[in-house]
N, CA and C of each residue as an Amber inpcrd file, in Angstrom:
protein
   648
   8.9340000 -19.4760000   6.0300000   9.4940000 -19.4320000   4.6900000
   8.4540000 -19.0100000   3.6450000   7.0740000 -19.0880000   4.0620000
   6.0220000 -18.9730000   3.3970000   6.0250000 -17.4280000   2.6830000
   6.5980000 -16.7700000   3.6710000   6.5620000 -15.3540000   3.3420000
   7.5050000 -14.6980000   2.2430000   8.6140000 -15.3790000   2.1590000
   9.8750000 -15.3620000   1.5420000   9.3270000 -15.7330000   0.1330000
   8.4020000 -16.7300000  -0.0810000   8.2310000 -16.9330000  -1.3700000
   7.0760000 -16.2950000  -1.7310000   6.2290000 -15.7500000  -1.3040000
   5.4060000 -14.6910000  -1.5910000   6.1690000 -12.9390000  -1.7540000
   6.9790000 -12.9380000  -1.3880000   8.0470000 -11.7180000  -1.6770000
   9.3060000 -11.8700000  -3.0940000   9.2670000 -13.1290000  -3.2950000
   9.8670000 -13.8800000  -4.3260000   9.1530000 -13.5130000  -5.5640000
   7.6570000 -13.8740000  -5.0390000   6.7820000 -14.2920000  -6.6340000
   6.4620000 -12.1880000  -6.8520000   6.3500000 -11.5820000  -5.7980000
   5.9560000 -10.3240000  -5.9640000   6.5880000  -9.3410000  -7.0190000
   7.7990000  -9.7840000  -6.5590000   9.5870000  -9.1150000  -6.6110000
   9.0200000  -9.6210000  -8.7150000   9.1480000 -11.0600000  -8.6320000
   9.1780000 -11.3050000 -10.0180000   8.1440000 -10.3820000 -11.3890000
   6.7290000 -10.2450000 -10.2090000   6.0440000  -9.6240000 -11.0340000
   6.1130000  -8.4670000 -11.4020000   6.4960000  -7.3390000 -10.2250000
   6.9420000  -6.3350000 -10.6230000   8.2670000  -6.3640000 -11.5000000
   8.8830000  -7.1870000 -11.5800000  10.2090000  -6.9980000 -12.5210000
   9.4670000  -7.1070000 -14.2310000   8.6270000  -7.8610000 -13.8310000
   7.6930000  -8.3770000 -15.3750000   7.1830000  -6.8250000 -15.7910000
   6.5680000  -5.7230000 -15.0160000   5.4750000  -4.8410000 -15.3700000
   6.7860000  -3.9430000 -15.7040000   8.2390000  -4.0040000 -15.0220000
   9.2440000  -2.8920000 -15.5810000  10.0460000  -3.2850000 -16.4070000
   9.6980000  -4.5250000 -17.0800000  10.5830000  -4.6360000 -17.8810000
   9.6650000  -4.5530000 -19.5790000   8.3050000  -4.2190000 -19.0980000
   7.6410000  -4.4970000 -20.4720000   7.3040000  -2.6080000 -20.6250000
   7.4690000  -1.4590000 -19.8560000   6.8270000   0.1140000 -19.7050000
   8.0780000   0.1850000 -20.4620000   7.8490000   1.2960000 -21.3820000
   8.4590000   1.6500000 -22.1500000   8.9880000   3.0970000 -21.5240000
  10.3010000   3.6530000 -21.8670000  11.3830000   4.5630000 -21.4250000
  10.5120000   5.9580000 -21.4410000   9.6890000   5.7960000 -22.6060000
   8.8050000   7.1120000 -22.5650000   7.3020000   7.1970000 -22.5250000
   6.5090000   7.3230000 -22.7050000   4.8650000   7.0080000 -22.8210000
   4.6650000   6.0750000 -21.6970000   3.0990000   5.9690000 -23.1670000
   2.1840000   4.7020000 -22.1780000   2.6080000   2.9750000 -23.0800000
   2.0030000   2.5400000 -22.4880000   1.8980000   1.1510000 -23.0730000
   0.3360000   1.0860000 -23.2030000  -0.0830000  -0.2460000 -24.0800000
  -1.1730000   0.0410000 -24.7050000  -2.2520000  -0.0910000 -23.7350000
  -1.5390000  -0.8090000 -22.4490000  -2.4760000  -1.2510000 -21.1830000
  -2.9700000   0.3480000 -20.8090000  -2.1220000   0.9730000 -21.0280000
  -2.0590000   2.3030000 -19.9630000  -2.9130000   3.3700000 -20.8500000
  -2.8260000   3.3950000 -22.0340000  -3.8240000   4.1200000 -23.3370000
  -5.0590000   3.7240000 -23.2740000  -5.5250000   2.3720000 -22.9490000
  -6.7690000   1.8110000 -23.1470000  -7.7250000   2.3240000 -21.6120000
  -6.3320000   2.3220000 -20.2740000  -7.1610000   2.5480000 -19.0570000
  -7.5000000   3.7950000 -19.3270000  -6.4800000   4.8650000 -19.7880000
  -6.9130000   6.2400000 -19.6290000  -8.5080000   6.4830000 -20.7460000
  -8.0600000   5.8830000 -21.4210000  -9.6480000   6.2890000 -22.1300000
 -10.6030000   6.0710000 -21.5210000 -10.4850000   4.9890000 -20.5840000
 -12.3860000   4.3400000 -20.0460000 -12.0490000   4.7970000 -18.2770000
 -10.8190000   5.4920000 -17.5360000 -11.3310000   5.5910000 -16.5300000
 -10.9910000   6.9370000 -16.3950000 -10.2300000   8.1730000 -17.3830000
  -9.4580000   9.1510000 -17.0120000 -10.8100000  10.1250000 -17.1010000
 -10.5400000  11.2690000 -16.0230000 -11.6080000  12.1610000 -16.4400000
 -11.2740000  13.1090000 -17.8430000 -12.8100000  13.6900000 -18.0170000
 -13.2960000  14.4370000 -19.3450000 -12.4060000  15.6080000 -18.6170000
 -11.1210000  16.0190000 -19.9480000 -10.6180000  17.2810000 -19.6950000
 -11.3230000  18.6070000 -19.8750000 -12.5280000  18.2740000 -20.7210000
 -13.6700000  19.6130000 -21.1240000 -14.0420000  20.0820000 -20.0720000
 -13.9080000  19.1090000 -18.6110000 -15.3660000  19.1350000 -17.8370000
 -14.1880000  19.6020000 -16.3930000 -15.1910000  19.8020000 -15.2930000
 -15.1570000  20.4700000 -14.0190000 -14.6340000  18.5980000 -13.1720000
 -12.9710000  18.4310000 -12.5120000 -12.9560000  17.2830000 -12.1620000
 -13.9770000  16.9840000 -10.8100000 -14.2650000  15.7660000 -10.5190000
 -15.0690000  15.3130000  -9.6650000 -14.6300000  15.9780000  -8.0180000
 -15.9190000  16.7320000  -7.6250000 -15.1550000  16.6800000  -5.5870000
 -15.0590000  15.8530000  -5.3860000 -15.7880000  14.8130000  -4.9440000
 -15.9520000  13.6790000  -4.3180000 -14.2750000  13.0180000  -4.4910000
 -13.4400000  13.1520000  -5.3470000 -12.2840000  12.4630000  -5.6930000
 -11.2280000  13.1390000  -5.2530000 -11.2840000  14.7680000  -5.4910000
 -10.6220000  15.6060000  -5.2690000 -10.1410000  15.2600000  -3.9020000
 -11.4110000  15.2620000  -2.9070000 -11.4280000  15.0480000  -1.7430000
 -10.5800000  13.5190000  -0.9990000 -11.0150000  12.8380000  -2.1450000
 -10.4450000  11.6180000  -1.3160000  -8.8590000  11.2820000  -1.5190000
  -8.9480000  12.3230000  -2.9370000  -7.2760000  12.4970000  -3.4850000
  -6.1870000  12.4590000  -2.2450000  -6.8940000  13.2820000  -1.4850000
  -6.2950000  14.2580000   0.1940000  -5.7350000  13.0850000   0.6250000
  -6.5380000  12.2000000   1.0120000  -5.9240000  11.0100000   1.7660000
  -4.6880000  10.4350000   0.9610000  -4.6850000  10.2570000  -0.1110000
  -3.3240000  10.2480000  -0.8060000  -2.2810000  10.8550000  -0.7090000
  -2.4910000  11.6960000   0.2030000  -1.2170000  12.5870000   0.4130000
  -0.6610000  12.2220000   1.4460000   0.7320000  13.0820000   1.6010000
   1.2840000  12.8380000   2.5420000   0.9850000  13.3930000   4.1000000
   0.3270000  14.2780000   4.2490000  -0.5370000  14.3880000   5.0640000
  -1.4160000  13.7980000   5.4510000  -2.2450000  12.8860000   4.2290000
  -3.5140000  11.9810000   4.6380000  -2.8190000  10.5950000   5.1870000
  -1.9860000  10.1790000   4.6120000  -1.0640000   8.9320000   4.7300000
  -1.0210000   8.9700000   6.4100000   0.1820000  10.6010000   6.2940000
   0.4240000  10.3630000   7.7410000  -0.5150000  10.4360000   9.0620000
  -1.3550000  10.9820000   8.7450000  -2.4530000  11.2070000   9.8080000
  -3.4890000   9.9780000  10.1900000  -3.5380000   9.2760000   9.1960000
  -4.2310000   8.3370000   9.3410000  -3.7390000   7.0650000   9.9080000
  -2.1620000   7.0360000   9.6030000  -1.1240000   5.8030000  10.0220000
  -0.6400000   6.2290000  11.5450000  -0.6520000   7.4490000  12.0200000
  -0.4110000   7.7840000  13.2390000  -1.9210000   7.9950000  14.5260000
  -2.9240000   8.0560000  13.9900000  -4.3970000   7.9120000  14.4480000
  -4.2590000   6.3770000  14.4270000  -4.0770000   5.4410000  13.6130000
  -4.0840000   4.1110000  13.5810000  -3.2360000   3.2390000  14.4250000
  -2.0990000   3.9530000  14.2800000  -0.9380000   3.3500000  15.3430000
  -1.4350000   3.7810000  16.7610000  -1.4760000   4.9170000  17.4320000
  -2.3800000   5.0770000  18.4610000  -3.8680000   4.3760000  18.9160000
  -4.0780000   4.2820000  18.1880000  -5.6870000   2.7310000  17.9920000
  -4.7930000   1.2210000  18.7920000  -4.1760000   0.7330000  17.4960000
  -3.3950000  -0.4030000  17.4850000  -2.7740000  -0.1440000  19.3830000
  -1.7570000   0.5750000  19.2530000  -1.4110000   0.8620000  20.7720000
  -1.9550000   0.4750000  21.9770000  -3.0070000   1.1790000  21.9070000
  -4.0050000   1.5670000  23.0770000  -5.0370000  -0.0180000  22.9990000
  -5.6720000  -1.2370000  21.7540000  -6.1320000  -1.7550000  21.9110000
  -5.5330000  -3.1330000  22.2110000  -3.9660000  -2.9920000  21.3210000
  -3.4710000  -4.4360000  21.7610000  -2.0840000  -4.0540000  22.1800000
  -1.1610000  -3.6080000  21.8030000   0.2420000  -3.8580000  21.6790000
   1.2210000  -2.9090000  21.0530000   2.0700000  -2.1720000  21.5330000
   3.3040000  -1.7760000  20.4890000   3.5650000  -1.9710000  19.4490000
   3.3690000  -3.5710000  19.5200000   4.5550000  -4.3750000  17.9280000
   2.9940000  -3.9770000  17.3320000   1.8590000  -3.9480000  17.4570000
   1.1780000  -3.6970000  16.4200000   1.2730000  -2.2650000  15.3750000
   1.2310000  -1.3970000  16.5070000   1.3010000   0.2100000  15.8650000
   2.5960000  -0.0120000  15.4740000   3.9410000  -0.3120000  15.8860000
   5.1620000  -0.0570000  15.0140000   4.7910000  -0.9560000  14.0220000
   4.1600000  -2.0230000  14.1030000   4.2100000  -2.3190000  12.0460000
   3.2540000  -2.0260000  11.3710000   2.7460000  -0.7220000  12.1760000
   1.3710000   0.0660000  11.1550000   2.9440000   1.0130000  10.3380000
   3.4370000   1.6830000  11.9340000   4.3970000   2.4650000  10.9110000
   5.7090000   2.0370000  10.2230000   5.9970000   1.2880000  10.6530000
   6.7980000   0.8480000  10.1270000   6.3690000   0.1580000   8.6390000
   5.6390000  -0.2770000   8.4990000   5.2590000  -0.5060000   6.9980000
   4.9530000   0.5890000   5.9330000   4.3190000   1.6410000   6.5210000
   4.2070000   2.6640000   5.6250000   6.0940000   3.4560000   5.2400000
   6.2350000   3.5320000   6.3640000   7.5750000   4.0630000   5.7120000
   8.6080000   3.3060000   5.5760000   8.7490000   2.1580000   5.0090000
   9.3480000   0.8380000   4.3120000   8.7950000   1.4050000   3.2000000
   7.4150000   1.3710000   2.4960000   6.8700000   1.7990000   1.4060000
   7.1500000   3.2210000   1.1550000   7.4330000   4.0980000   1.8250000
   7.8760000   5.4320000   1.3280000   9.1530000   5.1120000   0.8490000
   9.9900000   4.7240000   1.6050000  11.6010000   4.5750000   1.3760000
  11.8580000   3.3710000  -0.0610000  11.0690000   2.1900000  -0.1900000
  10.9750000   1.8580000  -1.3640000  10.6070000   2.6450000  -2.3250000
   9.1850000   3.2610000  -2.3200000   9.1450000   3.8530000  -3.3810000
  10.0400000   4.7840000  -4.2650000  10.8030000   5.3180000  -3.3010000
  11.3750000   6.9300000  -3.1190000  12.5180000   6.1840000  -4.0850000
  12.8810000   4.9610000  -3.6410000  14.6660000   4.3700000  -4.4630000
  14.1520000   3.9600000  -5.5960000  12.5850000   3.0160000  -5.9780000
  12.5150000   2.6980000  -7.0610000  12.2180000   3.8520000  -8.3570000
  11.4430000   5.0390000  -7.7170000  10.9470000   6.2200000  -8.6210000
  12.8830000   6.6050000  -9.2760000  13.9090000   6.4930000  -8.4080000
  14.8530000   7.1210000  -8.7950000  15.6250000   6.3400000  -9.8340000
  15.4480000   4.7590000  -9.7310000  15.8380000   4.0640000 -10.0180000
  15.5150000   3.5770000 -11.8840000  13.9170000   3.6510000 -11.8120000
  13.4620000   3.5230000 -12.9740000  13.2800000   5.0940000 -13.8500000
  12.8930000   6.4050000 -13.2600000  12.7650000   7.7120000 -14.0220000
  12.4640000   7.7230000 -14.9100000  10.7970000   7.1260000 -14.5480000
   9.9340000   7.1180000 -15.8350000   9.0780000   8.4890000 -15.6310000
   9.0590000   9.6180000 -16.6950000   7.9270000  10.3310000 -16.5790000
   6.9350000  10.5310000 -16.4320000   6.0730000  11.6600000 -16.0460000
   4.4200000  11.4750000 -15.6720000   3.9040000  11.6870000 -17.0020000
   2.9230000  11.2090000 -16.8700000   2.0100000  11.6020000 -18.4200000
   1.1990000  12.6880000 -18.1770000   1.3530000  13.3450000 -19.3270000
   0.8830000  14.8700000 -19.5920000  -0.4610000  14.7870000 -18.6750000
  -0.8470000  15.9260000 -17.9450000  -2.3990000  16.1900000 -16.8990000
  -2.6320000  17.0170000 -17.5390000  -3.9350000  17.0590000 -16.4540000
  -4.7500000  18.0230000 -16.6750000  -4.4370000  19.4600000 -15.6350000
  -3.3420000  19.1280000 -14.2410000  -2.9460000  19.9300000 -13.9140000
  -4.3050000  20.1940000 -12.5670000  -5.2920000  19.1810000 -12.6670000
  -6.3400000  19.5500000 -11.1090000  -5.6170000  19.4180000 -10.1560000
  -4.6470000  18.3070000  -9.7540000  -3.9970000  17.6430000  -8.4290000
  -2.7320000  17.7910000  -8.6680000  -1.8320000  18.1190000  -7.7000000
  -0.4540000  18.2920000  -7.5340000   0.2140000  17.6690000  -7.6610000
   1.2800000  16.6490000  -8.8600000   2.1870000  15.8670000  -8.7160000
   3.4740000  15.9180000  -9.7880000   4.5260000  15.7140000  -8.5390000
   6.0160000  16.2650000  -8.6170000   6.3150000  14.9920000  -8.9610000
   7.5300000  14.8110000  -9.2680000   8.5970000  13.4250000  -9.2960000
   8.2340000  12.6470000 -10.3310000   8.9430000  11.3630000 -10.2290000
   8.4060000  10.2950000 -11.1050000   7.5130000   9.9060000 -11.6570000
   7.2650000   9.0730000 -12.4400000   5.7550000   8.2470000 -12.2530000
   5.7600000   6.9100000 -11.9000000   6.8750000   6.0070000 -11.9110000
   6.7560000   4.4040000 -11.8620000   7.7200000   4.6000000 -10.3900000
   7.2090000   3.4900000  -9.5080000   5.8000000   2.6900000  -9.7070000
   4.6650000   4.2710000  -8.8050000   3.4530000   3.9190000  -8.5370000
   2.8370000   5.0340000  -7.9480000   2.9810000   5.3420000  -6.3660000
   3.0980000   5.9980000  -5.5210000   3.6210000   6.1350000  -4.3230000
   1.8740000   6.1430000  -3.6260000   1.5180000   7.0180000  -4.4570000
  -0.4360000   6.9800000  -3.6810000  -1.0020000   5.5080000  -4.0580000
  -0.5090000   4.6510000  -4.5950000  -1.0730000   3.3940000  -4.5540000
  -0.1110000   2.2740000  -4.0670000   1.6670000   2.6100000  -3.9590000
   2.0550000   1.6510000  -2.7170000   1.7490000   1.9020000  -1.7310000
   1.8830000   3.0010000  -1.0810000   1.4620000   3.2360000   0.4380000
   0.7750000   3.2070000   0.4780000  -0.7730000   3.6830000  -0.0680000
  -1.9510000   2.8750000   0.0780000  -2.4960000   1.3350000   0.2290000
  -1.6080000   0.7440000  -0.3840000  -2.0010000  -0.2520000  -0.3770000
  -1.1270000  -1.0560000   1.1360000   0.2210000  -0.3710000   0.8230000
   0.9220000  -0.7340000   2.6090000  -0.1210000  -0.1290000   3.3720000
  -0.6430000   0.5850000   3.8540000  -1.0170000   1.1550000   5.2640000
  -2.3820000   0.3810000   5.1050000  -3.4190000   0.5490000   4.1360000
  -4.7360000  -0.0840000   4.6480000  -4.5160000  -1.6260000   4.1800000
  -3.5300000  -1.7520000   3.9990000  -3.4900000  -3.4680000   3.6070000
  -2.7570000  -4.0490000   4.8520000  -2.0760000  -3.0580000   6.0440000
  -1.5030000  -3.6470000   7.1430000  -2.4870000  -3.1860000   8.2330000
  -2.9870000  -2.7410000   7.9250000  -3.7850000  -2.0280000   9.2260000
  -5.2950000  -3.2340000   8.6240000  -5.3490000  -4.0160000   7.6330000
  -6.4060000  -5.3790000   7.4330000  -5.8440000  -6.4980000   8.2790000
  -4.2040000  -6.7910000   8.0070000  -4.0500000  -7.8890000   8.7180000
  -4.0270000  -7.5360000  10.2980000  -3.4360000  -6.2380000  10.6130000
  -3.6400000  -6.3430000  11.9990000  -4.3210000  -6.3950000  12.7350000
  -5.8510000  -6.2190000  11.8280000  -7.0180000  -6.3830000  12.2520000
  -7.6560000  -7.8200000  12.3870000  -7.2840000  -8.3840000  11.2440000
  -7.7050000  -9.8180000  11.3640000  -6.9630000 -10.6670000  12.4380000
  -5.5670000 -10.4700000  12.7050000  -4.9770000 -11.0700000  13.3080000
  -5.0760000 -11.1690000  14.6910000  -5.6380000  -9.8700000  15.1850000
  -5.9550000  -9.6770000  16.1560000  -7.7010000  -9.6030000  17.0820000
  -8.5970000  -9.3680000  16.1970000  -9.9650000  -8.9880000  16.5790000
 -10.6410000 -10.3190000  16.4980000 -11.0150000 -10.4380000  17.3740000
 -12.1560000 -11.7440000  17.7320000 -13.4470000 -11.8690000  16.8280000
 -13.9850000 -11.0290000  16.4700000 -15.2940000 -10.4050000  15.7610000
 -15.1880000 -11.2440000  14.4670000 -15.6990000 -11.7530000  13.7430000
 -15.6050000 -11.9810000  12.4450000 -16.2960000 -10.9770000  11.6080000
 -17.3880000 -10.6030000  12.0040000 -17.7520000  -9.0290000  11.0880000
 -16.8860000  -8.3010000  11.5670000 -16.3610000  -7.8330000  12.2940000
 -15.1350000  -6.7250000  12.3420000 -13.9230000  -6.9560000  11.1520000
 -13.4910000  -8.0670000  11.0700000 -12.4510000  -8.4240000  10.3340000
 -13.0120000  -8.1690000   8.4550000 -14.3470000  -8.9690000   8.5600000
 -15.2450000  -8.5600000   7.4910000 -14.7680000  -7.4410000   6.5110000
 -15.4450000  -6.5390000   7.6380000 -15.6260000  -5.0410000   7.3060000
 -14.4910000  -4.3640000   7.1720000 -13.4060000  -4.6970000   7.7160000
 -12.0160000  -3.5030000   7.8140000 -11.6640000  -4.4690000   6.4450000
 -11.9160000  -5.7920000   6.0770000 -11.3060000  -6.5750000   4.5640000
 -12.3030000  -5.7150000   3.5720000 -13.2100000  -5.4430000   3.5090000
 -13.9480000  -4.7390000   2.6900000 -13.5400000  -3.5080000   2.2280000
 -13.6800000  -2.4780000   3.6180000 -13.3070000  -0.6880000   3.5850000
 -11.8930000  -0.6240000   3.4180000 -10.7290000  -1.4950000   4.0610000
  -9.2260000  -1.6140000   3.6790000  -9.1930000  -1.7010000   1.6400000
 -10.1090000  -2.8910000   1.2990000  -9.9250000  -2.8800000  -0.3810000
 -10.7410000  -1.4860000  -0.6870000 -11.5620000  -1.6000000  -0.5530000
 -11.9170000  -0.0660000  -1.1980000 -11.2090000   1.1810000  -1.1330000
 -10.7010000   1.6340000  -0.1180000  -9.8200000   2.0060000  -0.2060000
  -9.0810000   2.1530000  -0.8440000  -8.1470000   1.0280000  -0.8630000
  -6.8820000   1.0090000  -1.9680000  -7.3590000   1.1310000  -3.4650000
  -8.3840000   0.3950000  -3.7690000  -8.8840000   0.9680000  -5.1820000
  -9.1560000   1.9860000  -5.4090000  -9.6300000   2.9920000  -4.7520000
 -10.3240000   3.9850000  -4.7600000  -9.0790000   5.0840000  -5.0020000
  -8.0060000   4.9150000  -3.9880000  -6.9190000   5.7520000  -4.3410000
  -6.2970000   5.4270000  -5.4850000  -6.1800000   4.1530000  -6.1820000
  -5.6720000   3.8670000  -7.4460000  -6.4340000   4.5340000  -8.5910000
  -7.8470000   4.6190000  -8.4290000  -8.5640000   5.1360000  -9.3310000
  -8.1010000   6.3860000  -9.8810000  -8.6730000   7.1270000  -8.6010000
  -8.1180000   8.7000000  -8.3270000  -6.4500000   9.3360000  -9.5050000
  -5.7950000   8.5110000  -8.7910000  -4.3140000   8.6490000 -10.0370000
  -5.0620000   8.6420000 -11.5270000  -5.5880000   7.4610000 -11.3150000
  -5.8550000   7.3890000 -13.1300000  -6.9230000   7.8490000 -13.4800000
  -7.6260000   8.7570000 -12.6640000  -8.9200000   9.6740000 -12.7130000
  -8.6700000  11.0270000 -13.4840000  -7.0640000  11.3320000 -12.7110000
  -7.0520000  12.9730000 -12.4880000  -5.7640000  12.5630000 -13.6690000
  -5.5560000  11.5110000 -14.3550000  -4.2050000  11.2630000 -15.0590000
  -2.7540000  11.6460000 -14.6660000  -2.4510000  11.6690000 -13.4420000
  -0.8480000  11.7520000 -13.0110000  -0.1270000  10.4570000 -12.9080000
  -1.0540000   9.0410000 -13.5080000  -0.0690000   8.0850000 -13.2740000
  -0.7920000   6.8530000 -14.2000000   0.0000000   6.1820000 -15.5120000
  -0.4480000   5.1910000 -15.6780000  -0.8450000   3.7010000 -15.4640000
  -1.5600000   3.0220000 -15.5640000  -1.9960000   1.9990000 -15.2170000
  -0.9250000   1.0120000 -14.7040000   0.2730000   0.8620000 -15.5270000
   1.2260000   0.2710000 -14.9920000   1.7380000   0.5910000 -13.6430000
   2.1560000   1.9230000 -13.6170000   2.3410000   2.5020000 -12.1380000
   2.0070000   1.9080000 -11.0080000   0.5250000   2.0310000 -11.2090000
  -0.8630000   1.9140000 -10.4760000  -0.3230000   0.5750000  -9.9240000
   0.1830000  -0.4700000 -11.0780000   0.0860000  -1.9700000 -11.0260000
   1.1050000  -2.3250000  -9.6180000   2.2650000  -1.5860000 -10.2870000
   3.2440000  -1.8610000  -9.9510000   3.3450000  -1.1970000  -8.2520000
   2.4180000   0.0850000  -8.0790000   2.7220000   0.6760000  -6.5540000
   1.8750000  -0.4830000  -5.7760000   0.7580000  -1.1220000  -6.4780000
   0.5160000  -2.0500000  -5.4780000   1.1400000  -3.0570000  -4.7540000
   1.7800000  -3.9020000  -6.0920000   2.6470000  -4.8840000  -6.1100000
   3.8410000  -4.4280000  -4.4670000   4.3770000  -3.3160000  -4.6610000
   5.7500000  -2.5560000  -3.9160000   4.8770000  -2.5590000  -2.4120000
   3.5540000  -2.3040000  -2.5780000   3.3490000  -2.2170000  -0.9760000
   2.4350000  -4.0010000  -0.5750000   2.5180000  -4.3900000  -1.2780000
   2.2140000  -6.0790000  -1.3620000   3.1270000  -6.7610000  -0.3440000
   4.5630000  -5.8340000  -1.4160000   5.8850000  -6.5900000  -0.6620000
   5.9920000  -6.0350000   0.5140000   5.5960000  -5.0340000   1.0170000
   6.2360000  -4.0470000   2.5590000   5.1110000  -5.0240000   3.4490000
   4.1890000  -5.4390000   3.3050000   3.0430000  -6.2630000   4.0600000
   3.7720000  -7.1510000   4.4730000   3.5480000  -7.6750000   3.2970000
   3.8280000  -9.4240000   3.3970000   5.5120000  -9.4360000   4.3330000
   6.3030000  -8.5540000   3.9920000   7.8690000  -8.4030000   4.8380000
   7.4460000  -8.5270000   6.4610000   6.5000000  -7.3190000   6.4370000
   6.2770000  -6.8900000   8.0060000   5.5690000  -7.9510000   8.8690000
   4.7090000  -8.1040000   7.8990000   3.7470000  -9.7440000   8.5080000
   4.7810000 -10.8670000   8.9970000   5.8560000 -11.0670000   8.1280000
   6.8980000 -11.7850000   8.2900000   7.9410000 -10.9690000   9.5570000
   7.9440000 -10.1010000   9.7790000   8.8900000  -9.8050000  10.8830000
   7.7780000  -9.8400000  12.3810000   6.4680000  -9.3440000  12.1510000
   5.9340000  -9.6070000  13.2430000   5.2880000 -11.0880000  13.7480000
   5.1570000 -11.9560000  12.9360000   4.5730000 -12.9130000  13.1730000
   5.9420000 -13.9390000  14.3440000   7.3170000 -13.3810000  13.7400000
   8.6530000 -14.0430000  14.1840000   8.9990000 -13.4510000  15.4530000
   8.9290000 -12.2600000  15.4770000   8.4030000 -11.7340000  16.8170000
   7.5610000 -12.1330000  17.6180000   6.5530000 -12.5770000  17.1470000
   5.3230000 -12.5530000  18.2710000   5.9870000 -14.6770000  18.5160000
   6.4280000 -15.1440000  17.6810000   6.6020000 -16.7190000  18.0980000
   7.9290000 -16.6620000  18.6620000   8.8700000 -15.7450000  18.5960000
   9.7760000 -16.3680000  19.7190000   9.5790000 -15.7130000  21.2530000
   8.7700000 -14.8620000  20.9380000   7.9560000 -14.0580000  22.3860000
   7.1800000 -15.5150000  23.4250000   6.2230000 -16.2770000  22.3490000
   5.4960000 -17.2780000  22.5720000   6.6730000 -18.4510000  23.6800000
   7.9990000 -18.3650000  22.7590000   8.5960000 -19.7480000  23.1650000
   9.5700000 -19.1270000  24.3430000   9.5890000 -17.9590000  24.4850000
  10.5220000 -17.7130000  25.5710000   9.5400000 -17.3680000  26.9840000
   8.3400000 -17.4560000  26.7250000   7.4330000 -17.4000000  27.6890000
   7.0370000 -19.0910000  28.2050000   6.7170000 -20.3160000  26.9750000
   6.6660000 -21.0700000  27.5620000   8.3300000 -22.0260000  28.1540000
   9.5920000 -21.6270000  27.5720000  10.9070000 -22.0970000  28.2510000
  10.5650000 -21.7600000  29.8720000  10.0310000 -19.9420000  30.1290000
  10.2960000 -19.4960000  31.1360000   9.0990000 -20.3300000  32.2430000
   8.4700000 -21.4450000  31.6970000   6.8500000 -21.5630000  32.5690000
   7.1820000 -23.2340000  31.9400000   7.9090000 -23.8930000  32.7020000
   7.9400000 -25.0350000  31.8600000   6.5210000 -25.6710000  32.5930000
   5.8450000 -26.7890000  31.8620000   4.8860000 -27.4630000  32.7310000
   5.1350000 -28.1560000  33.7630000   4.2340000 -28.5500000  34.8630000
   4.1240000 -28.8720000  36.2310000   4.1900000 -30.4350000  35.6880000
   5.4360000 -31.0650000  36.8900000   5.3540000 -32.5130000  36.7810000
   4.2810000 -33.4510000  37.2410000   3.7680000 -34.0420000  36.5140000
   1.9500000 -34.5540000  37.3310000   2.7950000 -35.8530000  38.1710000
């Protein structure tokens, strides 16, 4: 049930961040980020970002969630790689209904990086945050190592910040967005965590029904 109310409190917050973005613009949250994190339009935008932009795509998404699911596969289990993918495209298919749902505009660019559609909530920062935020727990949940788990909790957050940045680097998405695509792939986690964990315990109890203990 634990999970249910962590999808509860999520659900609420994002209702909080769409009910305060206004029909057109920014909000003052979203004016104040672009000043201190958006790049200088005078200037040549950053490679280094450009580059990591890539992984934001749908190409980077997918290549990396299907390299990962093949990992997951090959080191533990099926149910692991299907809720690598299966979480990312829960978060595509959310995003895709909420962008249609709310049809909030992008804020004016600079036109370096390619972006079509909506702007609320951000799709490069839910699925970011679904895929390296499920591919953390499946790591923890599964790897014996405690620096292993460490390190994928470390490079998994960086990550996701890093692609959030990027949006509000190259200005195709305001801060709220940003807020809110996290929040959306918060919820695709925390769901999937909840469908595999229920999986893996009635797996548990139909293995020990099938092995009852020896009468001493």
């Amino acid at each position: 049930m634990k999970h249910i109310g962590w999808m509860l409190v999520i659900s609420i917050l994002f209702g909080a961040i769409a009910a305060v973005i206004p029909a057109q613009g920014p909000t003052a949250w979203d004016r104040q980020a672009a000043e201190l994190l958006g790049a200088d339009r005078q200037g040549e935008p950053s490679g280094l970002l450009l580059a990591l932009n890539m992984l934001g795509s749908t190409a980077g998404f997918t290549g990396v969630a299907l390299l990962s699911a093949a990992a997951a596969w090959w080191v533990h289990s099926g149910r692991a790689a299907l809720t690598v993918l299966g979480t990312l495209v829960s978060a595509l298919a959310l995003n895709t209904g909420l962008k249609a749902v709310v049809g909030r505009p992008r804020p004016d660019h600079a036109g370096w990086v390619e972006a079509t559609g909506y702007s609320f909530p951000s799709g490069n920062a839910m699925m970011g945050m679904a895929l390296y935020g499920i591919l953390v727990f499946v790591i923890w949940k599964y790897a014996r190592s405690g620096a292993l788990r460490i390190t994928a909790a470390a490079a998994g957050a960086a990550m996701i910040l890093l692609l959030g940045y990027c949006r509000l680097y190259f200005g195709v998405h305001y801060l709220t967005d940003i807020a809110a695509g996290y929040l959306g792939g918060l919820f695709c986690i925390t769901g999937a965590a909840w469908v595999l964990n229920a999986v893996e315990s009635r797996r548990a109890q139909r293995r020990s029904s099938s092995f009852p203990p020896r009468a001493m």
